[in-house]
C-alpha positions as CSV (number, residue, x, y, z in Angstrom):
1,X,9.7,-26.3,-7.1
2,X,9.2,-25.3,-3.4
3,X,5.8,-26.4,-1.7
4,X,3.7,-23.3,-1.6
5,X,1.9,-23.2,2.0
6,X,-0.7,-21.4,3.5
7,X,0.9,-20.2,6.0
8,X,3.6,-18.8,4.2
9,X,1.0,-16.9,1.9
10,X,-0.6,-15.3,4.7
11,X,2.9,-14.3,6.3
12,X,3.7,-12.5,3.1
13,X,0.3,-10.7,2.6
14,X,0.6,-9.5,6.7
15,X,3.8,-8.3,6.2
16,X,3.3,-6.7,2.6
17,X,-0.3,-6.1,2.5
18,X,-1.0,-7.8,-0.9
19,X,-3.7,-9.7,-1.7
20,X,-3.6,-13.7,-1.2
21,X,-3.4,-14.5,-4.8
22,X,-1.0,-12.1,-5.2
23,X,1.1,-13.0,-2.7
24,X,0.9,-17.0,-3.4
25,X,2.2,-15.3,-7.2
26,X,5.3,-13.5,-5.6
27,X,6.1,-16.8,-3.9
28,X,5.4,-19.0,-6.7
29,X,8.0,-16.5,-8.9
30,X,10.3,-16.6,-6.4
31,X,10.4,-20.5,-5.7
32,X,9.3,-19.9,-2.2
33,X,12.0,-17.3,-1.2
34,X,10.2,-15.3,1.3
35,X,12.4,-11.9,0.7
36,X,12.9,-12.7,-2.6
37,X,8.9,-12.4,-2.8
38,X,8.7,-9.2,-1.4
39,X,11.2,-7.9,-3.0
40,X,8.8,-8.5,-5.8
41,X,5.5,-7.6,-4.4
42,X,7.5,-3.9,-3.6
43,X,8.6,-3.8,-7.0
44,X,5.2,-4.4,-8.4
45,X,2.9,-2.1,-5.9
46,X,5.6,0.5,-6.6
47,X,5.3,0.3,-10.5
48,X,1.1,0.6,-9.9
49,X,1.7,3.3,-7.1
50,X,3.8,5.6,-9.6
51,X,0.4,6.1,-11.5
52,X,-0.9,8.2,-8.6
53,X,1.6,11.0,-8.0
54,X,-0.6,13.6,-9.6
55,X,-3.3,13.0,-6.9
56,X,-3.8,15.5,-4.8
57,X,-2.5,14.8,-0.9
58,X,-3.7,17.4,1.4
59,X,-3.9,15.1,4.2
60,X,-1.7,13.1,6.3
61,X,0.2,13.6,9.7
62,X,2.9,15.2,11.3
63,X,5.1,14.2,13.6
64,X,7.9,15.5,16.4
65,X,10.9,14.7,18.1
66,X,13.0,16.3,21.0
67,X,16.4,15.9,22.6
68,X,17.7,18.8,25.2
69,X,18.6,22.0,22.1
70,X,18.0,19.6,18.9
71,X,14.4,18.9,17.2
72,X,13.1,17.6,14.5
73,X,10.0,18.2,12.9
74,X,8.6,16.1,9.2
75,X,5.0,15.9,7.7
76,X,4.2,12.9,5.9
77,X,1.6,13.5,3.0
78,X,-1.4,11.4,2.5
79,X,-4.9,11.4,0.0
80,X,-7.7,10.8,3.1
81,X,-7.5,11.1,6.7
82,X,-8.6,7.6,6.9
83,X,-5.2,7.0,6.3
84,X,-3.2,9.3,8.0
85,X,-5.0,8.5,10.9
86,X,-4.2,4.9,10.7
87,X,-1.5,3.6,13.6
88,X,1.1,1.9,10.5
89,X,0.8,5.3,8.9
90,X,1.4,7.6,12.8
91,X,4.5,5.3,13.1
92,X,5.8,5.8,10.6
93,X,6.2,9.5,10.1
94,X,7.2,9.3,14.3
95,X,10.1,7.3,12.7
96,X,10.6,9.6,10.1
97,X,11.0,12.6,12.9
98,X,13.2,10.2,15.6
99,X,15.6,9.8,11.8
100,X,15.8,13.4,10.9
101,X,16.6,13.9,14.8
102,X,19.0,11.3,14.6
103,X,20.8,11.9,11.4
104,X,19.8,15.0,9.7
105,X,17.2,15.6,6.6
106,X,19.0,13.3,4.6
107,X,18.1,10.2,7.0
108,X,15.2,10.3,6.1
109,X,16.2,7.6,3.2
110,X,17.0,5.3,5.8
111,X,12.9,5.0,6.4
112,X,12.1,4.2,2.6
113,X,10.9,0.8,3.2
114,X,8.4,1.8,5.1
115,X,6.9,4.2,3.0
116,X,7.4,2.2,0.5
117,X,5.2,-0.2,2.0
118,X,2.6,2.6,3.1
119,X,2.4,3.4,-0.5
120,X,1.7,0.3,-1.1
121,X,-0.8,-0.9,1.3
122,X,-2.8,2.3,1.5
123,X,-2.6,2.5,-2.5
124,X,-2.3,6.2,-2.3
125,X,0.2,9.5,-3.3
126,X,2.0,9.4,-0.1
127,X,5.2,11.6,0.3
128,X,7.2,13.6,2.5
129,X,6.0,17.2,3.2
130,X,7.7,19.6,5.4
131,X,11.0,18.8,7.3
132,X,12.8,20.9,9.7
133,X,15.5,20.4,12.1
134,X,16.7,22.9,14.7
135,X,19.4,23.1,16.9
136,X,19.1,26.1,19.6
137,X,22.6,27.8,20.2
138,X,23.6,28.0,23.3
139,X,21.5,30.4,25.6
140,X,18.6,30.4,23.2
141,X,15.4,28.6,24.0
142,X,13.7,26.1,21.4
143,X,10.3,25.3,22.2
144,X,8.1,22.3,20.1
145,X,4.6,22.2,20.0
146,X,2.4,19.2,18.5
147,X,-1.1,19.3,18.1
148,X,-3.2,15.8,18.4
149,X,-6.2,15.2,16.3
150,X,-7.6,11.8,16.3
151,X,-4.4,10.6,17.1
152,X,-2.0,12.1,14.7
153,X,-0.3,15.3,15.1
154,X,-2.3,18.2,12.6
155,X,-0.4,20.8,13.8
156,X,3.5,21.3,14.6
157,X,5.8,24.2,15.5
158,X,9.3,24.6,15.8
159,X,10.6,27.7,17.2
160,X,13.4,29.2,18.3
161,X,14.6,32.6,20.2
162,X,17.0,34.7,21.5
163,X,16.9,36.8,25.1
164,X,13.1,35.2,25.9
165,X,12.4,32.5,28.9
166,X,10.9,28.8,28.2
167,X,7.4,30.1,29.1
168,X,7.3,32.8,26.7
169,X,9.0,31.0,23.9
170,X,6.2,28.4,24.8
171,X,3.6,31.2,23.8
172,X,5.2,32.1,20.9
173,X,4.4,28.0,19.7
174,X,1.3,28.2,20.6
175,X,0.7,31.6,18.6
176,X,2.4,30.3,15.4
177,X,0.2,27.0,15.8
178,X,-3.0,29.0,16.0
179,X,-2.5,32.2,13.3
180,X,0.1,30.2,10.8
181,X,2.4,33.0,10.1
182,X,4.5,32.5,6.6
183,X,7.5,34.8,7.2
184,X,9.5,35.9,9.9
185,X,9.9,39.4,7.9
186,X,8.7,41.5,5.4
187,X,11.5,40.8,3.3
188,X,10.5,36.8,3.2
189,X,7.8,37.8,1.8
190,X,6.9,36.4,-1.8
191,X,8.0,40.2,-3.7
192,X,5.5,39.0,-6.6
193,X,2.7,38.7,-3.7
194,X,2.9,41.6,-1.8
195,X,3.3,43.5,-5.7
196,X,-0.1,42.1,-6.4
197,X,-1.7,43.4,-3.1
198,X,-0.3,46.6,-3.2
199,X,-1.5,46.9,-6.7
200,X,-4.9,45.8,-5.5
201,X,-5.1,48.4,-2.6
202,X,-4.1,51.1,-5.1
203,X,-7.2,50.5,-7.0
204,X,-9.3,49.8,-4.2
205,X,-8.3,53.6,-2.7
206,X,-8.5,55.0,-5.8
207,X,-12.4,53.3,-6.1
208,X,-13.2,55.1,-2.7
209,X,-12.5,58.2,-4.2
210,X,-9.8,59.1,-1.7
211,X,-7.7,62.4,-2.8
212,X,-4.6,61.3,-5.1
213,X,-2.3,62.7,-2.7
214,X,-3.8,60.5,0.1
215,X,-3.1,57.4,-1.3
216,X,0.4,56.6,-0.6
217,X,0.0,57.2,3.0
218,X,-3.8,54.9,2.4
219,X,-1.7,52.3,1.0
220,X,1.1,51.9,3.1
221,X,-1.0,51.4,6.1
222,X,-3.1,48.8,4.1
223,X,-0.4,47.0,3.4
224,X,1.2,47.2,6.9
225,X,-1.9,45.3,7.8
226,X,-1.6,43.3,5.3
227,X,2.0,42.2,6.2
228,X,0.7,42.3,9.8
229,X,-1.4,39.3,9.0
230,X,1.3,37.3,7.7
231,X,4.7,38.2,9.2
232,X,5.3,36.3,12.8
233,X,6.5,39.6,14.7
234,X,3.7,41.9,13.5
235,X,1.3,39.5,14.1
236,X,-1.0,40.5,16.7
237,X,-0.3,37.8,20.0
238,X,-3.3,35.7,19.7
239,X,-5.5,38.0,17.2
240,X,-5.4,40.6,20.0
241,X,-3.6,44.0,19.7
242,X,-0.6,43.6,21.1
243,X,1.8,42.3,18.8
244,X,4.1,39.2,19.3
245,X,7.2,41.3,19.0
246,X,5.8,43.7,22.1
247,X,5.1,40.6,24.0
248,X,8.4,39.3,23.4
249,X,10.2,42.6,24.1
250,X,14.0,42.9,23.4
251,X,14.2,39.1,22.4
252,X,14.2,38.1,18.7
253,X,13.1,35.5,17.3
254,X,15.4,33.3,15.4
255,X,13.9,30.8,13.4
256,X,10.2,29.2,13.2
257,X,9.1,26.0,11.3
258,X,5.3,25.0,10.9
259,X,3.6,22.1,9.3
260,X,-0.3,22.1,8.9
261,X,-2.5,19.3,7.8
262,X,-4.9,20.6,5.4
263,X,-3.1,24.4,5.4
């Protein structure tokens, strides 16, 4: 039987974040092998962390990362801001980003220990959200945009477009970071949403008393509104009048990703 120190036991709750009798357990089970210990701790903490996947996880942090044409952006889900705010907890989802740079969506798995270990320590539903990862063609302009909040991103934007410069592609970030669009055309558009609105303008009109033969025309433009608040070109630049496809003239936009913390 291997001698049990102190100093291993607080080694192993540092680098796990177990409790002391727990660790001392781990090591006990595995006759003082340190990894075998962990190995045990992880499998443990897992078992008691599967419990708490139906919790809601509206928090957490988010996370970008650049090279020349290529970025990668990836939330990382969390219960309370207390944790997503946490520097263990930042890292991490950095690391996630600099992975899905490096190796695509699916490199992600190469960062499971860690969040294994986050789920552990923090003892709460923490998953991957959003993940996106762009790579401009040649000519076009990506532009990232990352918004701090007590040191964690809260806010990121991808974007990409065709025929604009840097500075207006930059505007167009900043845009999608301050009115969240969800579509970059009608057509993305959840059919079974825009169904219900229409329906709902219908009755509204009808409710006002405007003539029958008014209503189509009534409709339409309530719903062009309505698509105006949601679809990235009709927006209006910065809630103002002009919308973002007259700021960005001729140029189209090609592609946007957005994670929000809390949205």
């Amino acid at each position: 039987m291997a001698e049990i120190t102190a100093a291993a036991v607080k080694s192993l709750r540092d680098a796990t974040g177990a409790g002391m009798m727990d660790a001392k357990k781990a090591l006990v089970e595995a006759d003082g092998d340190r990894d075998k210990a962990v190995r045990i701790l992880r499998e443990k903490g897992l078992t008691k962390v599967a419990t708490l996947e139906d919790r809601e996880n509206n928090q957490g942090a988010v996370a970008i990362a650049r090279d020349g044409r290529r970025a990668a952006l990836v939330e990382l889900k969390a219960e309370t801001d207390f944790s997503a705010k946490a520097a263990d907890f930042v890292a991490v989802t950095q690391k996630l980003a600099d992975a899905v740079l490096a190796g695509g969506p699916e490199a992600v798995a190469g960062v499971q220990d860690e969040l294994d270990t986050l789920k552990i320590t923090k003892k709460e539903n923490i998953e991957i959200g959003k993940v996106a990862l762009f790579e401009a063609a040649e000519g076009n302009q990506l532009d990232a945009y990352l918004h701090i909040q007590d040191g964690r991103g809260t806010n990121g934007v991808l974007v990409e477009i065709a025929g604009a410069d840097a500075e207006t592609t930059h505007e167009v970030a900043l845009h999608i970071a301050f009115a969240k669009p969800t579509a970059l055309s009608e057509d993305e558009v959840d059919p079974a949403l825009a169904a219900k609105a229409r329906e709902g303008f219908e009755e509204l009109t009808r409710k006002e008393g405007k003539p029958e033969q008014a209503i189509p025309k009534i409709v339409e433009g309530r719903m062009a509104s309505w698509y105006g608040e949601r679809v990235l070109p009709a927006q209006g630049m910065f809630g103002d009048k002009e919308t973002v496809q007259q700021r960005i003239g001729s140029a189209t936009i090609i592609r946007f990703a957005q994670a929000v913390i809390g949205g």
